[in-house]
C-alpha angles and dihedrals in degrees: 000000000000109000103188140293118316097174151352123210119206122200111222138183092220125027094198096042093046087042092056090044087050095046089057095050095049098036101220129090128266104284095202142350131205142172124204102198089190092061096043097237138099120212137206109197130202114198130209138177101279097005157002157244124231130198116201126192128166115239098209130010093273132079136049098297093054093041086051091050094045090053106040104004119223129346136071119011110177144332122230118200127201126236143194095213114013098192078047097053087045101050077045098057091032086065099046080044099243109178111244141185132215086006110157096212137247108320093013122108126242111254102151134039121285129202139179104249119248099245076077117062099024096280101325127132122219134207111206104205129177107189 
């Protein structure tokens, strides 16, 4: 079933601004930035151990990131989970009727990302990951 945290994803107004203020807390540099132009964000990650940290920012006013800030302006995004068995932890959460989002369905395979909807767990999104 869930093992633990393996990231955490923070919605933020300004990627470099956020990246710099971050820098400072933890006290190490950026490890790694990326944009996906199809989503409509850009992302600065800083890796640890047995997770990360991850900084979204919309690059322009459209996509998820944008509508989120918009909404609800900057902080948690999301919450991914790690998991042992990921087709296990699913038919798990499907029979105690768990709301999900992008599941496949019984008997299909996972190929997408899958989360616990927010209506769930108080407004929080979760990413369900199995590494």
């Amino acid at each position: 079933m869930f093992k633990g945290v393996d990231h955490v994803v923070i919605a933020v107004k300004d990627l470099d601004a956020a990246v710099g203020r971050y820098e400072a807390i933890y006290g190490a540099p950026v490890s790694e930035r990326r944009e996906a132009a199809a989503a409509g964000m850009k992302m600065a990650f800083f890796r640890f151990p047995e997770s990360y940290v991850e900084l979204v920012s919309n690059i322009d006013d459209q996509g998820p990131i944008a509508k989120r800030l918009a909404e609800r302006g900057e902080g948690v995004h999301l919450i991914a989970m790690q998991v042992d068995d990921i087709e296990a932890t699913l038919a798990d959460l499907r029979a105690k009727g768990v709301r999900l989002v992008g599941d496949p369905g019984p008997g299909n395979p996972v190929k997408g990302q899958v989360f616990v909807h927010p209506s769930e767990t108080g407004g929080v999104l979760t990413q369900i990951v199995q590494r």
